[in-house]
N, C-alpha and C positions, 0 to 999 in steps of 0.2 A: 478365223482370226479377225476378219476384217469385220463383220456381227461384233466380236466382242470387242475390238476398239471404236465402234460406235457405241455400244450401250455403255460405255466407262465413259464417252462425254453428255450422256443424258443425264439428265437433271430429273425424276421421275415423282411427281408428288403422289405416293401412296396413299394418301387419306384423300384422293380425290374418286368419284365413281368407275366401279370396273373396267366400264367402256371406254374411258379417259385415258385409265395406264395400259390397258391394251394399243390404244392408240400411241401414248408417249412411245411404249416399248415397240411398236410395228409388229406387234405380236398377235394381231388378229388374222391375219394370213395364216395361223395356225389352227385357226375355226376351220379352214375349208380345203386346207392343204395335208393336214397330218389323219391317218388313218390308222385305226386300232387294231392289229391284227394277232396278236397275244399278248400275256402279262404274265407276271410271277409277282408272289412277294414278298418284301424283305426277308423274312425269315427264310423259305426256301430258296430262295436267288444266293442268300450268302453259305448256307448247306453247300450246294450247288459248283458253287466255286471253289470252298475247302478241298473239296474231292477231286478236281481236276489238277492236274499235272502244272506246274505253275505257267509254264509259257502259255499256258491254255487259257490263265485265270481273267487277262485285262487286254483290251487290244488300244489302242490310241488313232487319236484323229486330232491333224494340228496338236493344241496346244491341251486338248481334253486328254482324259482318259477312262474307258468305261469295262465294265463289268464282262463276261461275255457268258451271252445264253443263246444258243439255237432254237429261235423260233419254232421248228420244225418240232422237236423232240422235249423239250426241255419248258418251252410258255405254255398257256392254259388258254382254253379257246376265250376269246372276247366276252362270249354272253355269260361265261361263268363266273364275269366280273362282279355282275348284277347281284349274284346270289350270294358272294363272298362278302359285298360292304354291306348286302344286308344282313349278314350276321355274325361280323366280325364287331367286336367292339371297339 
C-alpha cells in the first residue's frame, strides 16, 4: 500500500526516455531484484482458473488481487518463454 500511495503522488512523464521513467517510477530495482522462474499465458492461465473451485480461483495481498497458479505444476519452465514469443503472433 504504501508503493501505491507514492506512485499516486508521482508525476511520471512517459514521453520521456526508458531510463528516466524507470527512474521517476523506482522501478529499476526490478532489473536486479525480480527473477523468472515460470510463466503461463493469458489464455491458459484463465482455462486454468475456470476449472478450479472458486476459493481456489484469486488470493489477495493488501489492496491487490491476483490470479492463482502453482508454480510447481501449473507455470512453464522460463526458457520455454523464448520459444513461445518467437512464434506467438
Amino acid at each position: 500500500m504504501r508503493k501505491d500511495d507514492w506512485l499516486k503522488k508521482q508525476t511520471i512523464q512517459f514521453d520521456s526516455k526508458l531510463e528516466e521513467v524507470y527512474e521517476q517510477l523506482a522501478a529499476f530495482r526490478y532489473e536486479t531484484d525480480t527473477f523468472l522462474i515460470g510463466w503461463i499465458d493469458k489464455a491458459e492461465l484463465i482455462q486454468q482458473i475456470n476449472e478450479k473451485p472458486q476459493h481456489l480461483q484469486k488470493w489477495k495481498y493488501g489492496m491487490r488481487e491476483f490470479w492463482c497458479c502453482n508454480l510447481e505444476r501449473d507455470a512453464k519452465e522460463p526458457l520455454s518463454l523464448v520459444t513461445y514469443l518467437k512464434t506467438t503472433p
